[in-house]
VOGU-3710 file (C-alpha; in Angstrom, 3 decimals, decimal comma):
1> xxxxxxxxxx> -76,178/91,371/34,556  -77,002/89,550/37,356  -80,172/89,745/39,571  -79,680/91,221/42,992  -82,574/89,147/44,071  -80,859/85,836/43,138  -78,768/85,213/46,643  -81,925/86,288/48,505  -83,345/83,272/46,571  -80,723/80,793/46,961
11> xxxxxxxxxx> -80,572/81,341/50,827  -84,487/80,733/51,040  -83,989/77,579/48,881  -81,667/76,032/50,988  -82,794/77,149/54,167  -86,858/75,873/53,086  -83,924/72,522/52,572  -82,859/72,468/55,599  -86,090/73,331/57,356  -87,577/69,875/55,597
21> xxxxxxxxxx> -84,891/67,970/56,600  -84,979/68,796/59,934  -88,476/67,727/59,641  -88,242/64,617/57,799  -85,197/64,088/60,888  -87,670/64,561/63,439  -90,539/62,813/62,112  -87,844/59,440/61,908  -86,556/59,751/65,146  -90,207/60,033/66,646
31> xxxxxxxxxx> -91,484/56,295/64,633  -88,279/54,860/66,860  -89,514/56,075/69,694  -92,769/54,782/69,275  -91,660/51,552/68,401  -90,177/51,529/71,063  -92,172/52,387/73,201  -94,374/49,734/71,838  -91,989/47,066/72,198  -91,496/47,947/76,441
41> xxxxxxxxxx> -95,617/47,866/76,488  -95,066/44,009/75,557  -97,607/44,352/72,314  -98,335/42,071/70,087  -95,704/41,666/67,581  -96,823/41,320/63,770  -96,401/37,781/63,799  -92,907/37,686/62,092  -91,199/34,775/62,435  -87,219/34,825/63,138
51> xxxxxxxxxx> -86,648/30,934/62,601  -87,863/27,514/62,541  -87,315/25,043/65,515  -86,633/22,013/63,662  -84,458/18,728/64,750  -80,861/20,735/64,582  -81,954/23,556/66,629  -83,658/21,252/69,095  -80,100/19,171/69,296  -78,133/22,130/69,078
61> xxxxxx> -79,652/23,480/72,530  -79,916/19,942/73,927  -75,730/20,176/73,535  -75,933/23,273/75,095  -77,201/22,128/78,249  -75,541/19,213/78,507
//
């Protein structure tokens, strides 16, 4: 036989699920904010660096503006 309890504790599994994602959803979305939010202040970025300027860039954008 099966326990009457059982759907009682299915719903409070997946709703304690959905309550973390939710959570885990709101904590994301709040880091891009803040990143952004960082990025309009005009702070320091972590010193990354996108690409090299070597010779081919330099004549690349020398053709460009000729």
């Amino acid at each position: 036989m099966q326990n009457r309890d059982e759907p009682k504790e299915r719903r409070s599994f997946l709703k304690g699920m959905l309550a973390g994602s939710l959570a885990l959803a709101g904590l994301a979305s709040g880091t891009r904010k803040g990143r952004a939010s960082q990025a309009e202040e005009g702070e320091a970025h972590s010193g990354e660096i996108l690409y090299r300027e070597t010779e081919e860039f330099r004549r690349y954008y020398q053709s460009l503006r000729d």
